[in-house]
ROVEXTOR-724274 format. One record per residue: residue number from 1; residue in three letters; x, y, z of N, C-alpha, C, O in turn. Coordinates in Angstrom, 3 decimals. Layout:
<pts>
+-----+------+----------+----------+----------+----------+----------+----------+----------+----------+----------+----------+----------+----------+
! seq ! type !      n_u !      n_v !      n_w !     ca_u !     ca_v !     ca_w !      c_u !      c_v !      c_w !      o_u !      o_v !      o_w !
+-----+------+----------+----------+----------+----------+----------+----------+----------+----------+----------+----------+----------+----------+
! NUM !  ala !        X !        Y !        Z !        X !        Y !        Z !        X !        Y !        Z !        X !        Y !        Z !
...
+-----+------+----------+----------+----------+----------+----------+----------+----------+----------+----------+----------+----------+----------+
</pts>
This chain:
<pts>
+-----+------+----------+----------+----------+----------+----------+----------+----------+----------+----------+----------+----------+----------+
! seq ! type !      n_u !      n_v !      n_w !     ca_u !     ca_v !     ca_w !      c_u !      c_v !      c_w !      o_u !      o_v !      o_w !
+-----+------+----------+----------+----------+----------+----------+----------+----------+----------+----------+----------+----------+----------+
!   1 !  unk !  116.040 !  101.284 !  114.645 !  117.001 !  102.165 !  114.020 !  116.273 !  103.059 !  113.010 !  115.366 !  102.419 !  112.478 !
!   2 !  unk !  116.355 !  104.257 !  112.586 !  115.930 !  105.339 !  112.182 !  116.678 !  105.067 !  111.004 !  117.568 !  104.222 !  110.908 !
!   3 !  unk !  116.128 !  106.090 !  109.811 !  116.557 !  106.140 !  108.595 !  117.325 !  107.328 !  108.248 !  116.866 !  108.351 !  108.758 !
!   4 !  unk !  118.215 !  107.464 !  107.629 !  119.354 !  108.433 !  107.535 !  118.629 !  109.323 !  106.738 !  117.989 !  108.932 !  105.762 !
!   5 !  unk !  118.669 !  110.192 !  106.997 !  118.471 !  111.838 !  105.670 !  119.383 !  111.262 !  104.278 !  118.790 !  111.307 !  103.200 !
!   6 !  unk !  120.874 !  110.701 !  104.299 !  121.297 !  110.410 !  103.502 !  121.412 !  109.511 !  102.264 !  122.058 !  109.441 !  101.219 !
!   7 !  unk !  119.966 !  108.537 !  103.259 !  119.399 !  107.339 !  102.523 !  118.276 !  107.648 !  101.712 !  117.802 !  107.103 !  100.715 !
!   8 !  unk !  117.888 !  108.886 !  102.525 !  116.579 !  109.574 !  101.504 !  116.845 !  110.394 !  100.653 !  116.030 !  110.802 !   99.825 !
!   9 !  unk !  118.181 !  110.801 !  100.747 !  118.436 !  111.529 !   99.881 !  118.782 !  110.867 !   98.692 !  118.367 !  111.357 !   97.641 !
!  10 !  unk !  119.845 !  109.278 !   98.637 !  120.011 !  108.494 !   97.488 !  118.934 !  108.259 !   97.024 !  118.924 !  108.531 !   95.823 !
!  11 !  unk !  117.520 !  107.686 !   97.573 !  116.528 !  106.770 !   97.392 !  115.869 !  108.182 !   96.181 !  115.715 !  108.029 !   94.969 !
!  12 !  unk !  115.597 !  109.424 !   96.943 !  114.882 !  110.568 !   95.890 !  115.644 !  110.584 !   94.598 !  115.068 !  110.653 !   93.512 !
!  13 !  unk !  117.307 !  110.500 !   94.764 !  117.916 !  110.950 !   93.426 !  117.441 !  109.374 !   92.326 !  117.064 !  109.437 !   91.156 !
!  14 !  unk !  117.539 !  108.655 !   92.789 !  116.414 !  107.690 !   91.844 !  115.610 !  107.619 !   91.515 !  115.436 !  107.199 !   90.370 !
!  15 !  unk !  114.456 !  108.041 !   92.432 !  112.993 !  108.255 !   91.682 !  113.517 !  110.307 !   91.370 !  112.918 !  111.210 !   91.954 !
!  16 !  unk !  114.358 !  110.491 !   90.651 !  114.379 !  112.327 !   90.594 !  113.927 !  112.190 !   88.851 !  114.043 !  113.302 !   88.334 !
!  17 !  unk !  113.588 !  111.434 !   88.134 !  113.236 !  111.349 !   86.751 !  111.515 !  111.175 !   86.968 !  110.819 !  111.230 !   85.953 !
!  18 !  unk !  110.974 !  111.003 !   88.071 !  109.497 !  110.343 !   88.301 !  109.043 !  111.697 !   88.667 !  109.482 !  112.327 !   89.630 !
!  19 !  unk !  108.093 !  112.131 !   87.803 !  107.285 !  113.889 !   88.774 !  106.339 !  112.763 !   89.784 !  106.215 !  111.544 !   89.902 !
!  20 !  unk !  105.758 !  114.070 !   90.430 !  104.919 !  113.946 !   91.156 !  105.139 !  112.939 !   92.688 !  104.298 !  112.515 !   93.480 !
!  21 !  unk !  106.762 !  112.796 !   92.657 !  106.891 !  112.074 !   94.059 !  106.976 !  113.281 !   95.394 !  107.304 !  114.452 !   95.202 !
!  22 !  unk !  106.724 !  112.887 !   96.316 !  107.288 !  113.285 !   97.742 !  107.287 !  112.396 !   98.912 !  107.111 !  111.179 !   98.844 !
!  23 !  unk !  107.466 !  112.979 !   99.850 !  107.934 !  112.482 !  101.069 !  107.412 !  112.497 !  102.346 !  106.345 !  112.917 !  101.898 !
!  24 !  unk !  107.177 !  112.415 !  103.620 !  107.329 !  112.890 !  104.799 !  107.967 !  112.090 !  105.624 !  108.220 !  110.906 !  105.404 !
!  25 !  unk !  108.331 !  112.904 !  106.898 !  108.953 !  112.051 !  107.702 !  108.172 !  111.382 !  108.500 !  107.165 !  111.985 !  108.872 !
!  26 !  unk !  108.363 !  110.089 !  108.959 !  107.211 !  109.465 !  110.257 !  107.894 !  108.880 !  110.745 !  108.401 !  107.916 !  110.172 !
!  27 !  unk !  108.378 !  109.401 !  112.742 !  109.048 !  108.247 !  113.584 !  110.172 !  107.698 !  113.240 !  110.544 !  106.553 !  113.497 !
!  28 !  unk !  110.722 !  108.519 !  112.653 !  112.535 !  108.498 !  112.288 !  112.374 !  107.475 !  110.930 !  113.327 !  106.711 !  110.778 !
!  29 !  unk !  111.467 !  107.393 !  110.104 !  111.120 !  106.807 !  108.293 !  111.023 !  108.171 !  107.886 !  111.229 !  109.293 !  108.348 !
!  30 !  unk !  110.548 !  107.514 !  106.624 !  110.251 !  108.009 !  105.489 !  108.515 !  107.292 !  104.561 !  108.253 !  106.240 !  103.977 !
!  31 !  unk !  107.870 !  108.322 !  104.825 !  106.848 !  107.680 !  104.193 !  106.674 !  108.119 !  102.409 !  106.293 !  109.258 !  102.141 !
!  32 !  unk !  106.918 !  107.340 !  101.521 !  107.085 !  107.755 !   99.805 !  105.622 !  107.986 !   99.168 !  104.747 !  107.127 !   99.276 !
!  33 !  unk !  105.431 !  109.124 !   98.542 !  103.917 !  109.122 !   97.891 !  104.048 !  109.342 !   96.349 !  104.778 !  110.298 !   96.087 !
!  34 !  unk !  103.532 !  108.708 !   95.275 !  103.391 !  109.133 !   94.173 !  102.073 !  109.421 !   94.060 !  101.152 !  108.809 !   94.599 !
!  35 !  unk !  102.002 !  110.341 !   93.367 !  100.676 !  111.218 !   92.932 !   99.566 !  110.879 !   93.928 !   98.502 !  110.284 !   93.753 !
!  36 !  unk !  100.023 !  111.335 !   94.846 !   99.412 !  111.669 !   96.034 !   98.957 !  110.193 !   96.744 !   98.137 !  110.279 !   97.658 !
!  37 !  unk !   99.502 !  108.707 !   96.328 !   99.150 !  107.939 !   97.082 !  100.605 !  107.333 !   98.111 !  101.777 !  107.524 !   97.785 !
!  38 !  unk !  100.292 !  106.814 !   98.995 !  101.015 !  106.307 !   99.863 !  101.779 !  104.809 !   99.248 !  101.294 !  103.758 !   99.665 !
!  39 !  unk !  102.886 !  104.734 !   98.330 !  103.828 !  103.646 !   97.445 !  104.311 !  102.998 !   98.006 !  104.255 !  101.819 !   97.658 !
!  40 !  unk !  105.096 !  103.364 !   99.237 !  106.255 !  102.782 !   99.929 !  106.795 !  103.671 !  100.863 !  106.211 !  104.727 !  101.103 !
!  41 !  unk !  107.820 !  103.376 !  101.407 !  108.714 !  103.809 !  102.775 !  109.936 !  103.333 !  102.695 !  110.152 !  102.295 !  102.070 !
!  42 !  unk !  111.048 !  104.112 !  103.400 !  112.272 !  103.703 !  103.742 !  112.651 !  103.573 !  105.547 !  112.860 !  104.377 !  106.456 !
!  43 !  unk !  112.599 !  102.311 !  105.428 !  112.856 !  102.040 !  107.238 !  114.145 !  101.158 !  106.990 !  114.721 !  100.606 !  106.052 !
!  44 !  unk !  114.272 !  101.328 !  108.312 !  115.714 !  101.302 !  108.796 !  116.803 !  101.367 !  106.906 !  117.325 !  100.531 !  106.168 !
!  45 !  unk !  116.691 !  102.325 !  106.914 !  117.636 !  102.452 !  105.319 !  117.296 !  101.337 !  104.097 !  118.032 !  101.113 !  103.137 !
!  46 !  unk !  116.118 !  100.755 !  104.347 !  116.065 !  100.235 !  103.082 !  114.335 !  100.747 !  102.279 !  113.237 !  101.078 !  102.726 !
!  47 !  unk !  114.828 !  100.593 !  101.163 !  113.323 !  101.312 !  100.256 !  112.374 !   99.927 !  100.092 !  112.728 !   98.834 !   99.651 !
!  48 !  unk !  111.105 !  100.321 !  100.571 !  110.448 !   99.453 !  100.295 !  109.410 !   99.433 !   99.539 !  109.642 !  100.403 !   98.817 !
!  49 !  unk !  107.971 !   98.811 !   99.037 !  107.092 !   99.216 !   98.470 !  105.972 !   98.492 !   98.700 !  106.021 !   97.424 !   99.311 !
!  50 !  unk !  104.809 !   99.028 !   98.211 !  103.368 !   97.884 !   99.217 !  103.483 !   96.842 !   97.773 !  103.664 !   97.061 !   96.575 !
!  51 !  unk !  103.260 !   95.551 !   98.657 !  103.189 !   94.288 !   97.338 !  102.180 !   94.407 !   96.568 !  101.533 !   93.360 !   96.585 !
!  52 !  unk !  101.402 !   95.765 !   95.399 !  100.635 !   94.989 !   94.570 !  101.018 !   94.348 !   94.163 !  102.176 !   94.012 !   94.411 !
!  53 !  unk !  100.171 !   93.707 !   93.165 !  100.019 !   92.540 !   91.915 !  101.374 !   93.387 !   90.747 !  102.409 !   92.854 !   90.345 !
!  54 !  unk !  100.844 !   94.913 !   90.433 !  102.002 !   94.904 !   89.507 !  103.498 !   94.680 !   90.069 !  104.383 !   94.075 !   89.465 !
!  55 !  unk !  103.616 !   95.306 !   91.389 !  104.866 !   95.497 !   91.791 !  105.447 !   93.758 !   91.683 !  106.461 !   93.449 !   91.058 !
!  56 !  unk !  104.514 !   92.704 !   92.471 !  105.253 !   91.516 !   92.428 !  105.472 !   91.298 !   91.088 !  106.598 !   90.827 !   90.927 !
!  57 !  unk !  104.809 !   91.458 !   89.956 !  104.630 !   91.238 !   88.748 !  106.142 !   91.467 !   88.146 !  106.811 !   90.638 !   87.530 !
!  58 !  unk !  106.535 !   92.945 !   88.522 !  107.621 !   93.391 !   87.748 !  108.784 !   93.172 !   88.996 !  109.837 !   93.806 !   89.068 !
!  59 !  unk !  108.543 !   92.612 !   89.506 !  109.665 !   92.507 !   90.904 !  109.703 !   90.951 !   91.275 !  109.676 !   90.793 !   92.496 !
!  60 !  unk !  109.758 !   89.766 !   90.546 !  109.395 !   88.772 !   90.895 !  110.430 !   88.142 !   91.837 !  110.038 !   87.166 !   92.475 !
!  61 !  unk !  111.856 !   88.608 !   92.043 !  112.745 !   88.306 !   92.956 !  112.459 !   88.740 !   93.988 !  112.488 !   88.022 !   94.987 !
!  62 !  unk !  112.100 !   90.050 !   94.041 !  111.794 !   90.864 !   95.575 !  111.918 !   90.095 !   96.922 !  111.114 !   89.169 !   97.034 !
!  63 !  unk !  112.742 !   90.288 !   97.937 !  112.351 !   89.601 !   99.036 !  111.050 !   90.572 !   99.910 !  110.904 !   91.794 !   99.928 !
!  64 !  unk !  110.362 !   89.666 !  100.474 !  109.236 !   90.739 !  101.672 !  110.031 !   90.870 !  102.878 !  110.751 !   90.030 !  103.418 !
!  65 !  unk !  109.736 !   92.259 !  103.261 !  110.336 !   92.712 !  103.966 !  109.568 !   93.295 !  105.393 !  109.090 !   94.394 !  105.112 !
!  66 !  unk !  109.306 !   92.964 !  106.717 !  108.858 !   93.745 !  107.920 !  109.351 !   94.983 !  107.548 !  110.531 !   94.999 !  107.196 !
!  67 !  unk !  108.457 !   96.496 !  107.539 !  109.112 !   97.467 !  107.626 !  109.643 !   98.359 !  109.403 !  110.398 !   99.181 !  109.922 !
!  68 !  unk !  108.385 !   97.241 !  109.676 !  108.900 !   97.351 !  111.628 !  107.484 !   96.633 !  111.904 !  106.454 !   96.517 !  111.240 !
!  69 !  unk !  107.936 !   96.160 !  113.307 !  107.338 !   95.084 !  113.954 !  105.725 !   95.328 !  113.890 !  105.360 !   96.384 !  114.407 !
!  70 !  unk !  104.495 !   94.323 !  113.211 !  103.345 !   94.669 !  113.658 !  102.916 !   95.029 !  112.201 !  101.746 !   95.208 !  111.864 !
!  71 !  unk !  103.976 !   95.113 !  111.397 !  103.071 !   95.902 !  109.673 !  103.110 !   94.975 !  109.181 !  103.432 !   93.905 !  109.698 !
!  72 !  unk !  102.609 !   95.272 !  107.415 !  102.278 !   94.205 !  106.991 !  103.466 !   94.021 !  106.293 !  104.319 !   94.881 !  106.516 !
!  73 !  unk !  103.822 !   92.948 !  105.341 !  105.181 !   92.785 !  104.404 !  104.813 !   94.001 !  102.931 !  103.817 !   94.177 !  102.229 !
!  74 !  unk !  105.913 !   94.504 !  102.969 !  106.078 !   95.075 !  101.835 !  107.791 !   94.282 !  100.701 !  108.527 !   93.344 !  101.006 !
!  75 !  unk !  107.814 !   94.946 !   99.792 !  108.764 !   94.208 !   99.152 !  109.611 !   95.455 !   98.846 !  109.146 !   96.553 !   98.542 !
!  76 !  unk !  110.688 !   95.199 !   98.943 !  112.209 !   95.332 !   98.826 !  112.484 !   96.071 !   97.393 !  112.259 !   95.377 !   96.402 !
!  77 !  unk !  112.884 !   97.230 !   97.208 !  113.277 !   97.733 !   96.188 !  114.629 !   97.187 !   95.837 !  115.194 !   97.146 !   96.930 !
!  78 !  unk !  115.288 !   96.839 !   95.127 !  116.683 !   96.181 !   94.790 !  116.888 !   96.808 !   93.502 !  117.095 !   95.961 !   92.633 !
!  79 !  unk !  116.907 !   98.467 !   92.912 !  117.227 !   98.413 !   91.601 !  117.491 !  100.032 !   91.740 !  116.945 !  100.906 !   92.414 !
!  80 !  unk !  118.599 !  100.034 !   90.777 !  119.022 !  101.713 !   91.077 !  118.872 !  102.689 !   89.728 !  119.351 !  103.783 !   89.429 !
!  81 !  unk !  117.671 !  101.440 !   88.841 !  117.612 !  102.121 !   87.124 !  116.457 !  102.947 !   87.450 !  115.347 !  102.449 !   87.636 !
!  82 !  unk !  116.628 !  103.869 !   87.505 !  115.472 !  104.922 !   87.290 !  114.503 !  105.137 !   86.633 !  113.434 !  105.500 !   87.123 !
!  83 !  unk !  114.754 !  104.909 !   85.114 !  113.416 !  104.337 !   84.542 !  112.830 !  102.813 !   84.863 !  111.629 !  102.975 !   85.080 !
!  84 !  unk !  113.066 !  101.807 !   84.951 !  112.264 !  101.061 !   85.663 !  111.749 !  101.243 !   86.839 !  110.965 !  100.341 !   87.134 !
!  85 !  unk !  111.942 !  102.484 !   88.062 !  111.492 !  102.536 !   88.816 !  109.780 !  103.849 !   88.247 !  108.631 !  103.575 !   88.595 !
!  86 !  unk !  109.950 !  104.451 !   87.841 !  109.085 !  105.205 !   86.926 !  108.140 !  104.290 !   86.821 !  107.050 !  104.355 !   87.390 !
!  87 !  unk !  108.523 !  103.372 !   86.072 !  107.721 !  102.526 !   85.314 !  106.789 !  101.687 !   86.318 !  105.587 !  101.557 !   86.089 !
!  88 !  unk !  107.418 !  101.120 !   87.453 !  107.032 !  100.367 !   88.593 !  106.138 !  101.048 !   89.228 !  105.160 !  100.456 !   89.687 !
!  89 !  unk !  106.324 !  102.772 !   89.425 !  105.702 !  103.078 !   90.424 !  104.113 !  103.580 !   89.669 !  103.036 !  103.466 !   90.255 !
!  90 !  unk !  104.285 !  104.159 !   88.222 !  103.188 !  103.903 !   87.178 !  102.567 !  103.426 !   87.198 !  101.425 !  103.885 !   87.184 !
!  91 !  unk !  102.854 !  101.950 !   87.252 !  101.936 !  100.385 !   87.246 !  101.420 !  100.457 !   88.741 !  100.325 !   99.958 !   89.002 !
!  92 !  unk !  102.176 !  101.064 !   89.733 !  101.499 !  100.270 !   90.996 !  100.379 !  101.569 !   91.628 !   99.614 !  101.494 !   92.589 !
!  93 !  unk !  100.612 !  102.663 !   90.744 !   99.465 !  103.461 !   91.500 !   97.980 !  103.174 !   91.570 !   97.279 !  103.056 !   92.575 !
!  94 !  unk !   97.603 !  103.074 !   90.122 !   96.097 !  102.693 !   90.250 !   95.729 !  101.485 !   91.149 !   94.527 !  101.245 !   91.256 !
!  95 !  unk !   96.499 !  100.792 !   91.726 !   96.159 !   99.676 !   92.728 !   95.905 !  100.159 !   93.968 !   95.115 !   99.623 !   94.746 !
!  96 !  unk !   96.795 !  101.565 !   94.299 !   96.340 !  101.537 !   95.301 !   95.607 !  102.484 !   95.817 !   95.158 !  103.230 !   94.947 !
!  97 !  unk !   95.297 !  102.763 !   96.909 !   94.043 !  103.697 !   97.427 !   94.194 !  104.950 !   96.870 !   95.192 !  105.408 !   96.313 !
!  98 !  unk !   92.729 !  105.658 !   97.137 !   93.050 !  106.933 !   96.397 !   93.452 !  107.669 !   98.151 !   93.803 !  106.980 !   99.109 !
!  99 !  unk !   93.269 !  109.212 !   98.169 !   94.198 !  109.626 !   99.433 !   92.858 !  109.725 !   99.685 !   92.126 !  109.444 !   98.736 !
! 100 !  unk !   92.042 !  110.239 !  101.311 !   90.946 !  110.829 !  101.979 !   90.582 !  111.394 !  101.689 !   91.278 !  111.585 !  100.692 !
! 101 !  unk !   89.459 !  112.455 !  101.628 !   89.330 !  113.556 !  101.700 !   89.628 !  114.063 !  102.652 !   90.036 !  113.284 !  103.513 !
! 102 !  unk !   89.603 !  115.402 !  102.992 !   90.170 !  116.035 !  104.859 !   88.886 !  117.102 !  104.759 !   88.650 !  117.873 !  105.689 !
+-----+------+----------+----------+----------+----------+----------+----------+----------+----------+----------+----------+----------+----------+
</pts>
């Protein structure tokens, strides 16, 4: 099942206090980037995020989530406060990769 435009559209108006986010589409998702790294995705309508250390840190309920068959677990966004999501996605950038060069 594919992800709604309408789900990406709620999921952005939450991170809409966070600069430097965007988007693309991949294979009926959503792939999420903050400052230019690859954070998370929304498949089949739910927001997800890659498990660093901070994210479990500040997410210690999180369930892991398949984002589709064959990936690895990411964890479950469950929160619609906008500044804690700021804050989350803050903490979890330097963990993760920087982008390629092209």
């Amino acid at each position: 099942m594919a992800s709604s435009k309408e789900y990406l559209d709620y999921v952005l108006e939450l991170l809409s206090e966070t600069d430097n986010i965007r988007y693309r589409p991949m294979m009926g998702e959503y792939i999420i980037y903050y400052k230019d790294r690859v954070i998370g995705g929304i498949y089949d309508d739910r927001f997800l995020v890659k498990p660093t250390k901070s994210a479990k840190e500040l997410m210690p309920e999180a369930s892991y989530e398949l984002p589709y068959e064959g990936a690895k677990e990411m964890l479950m966004v469950d929160s619609e406060d906008k500044e804690f999501l700021g804050e989350l996605f803050e903490a979890m950038v330097d963990e993760l990769p920087k982008p390629k060069k092209k």
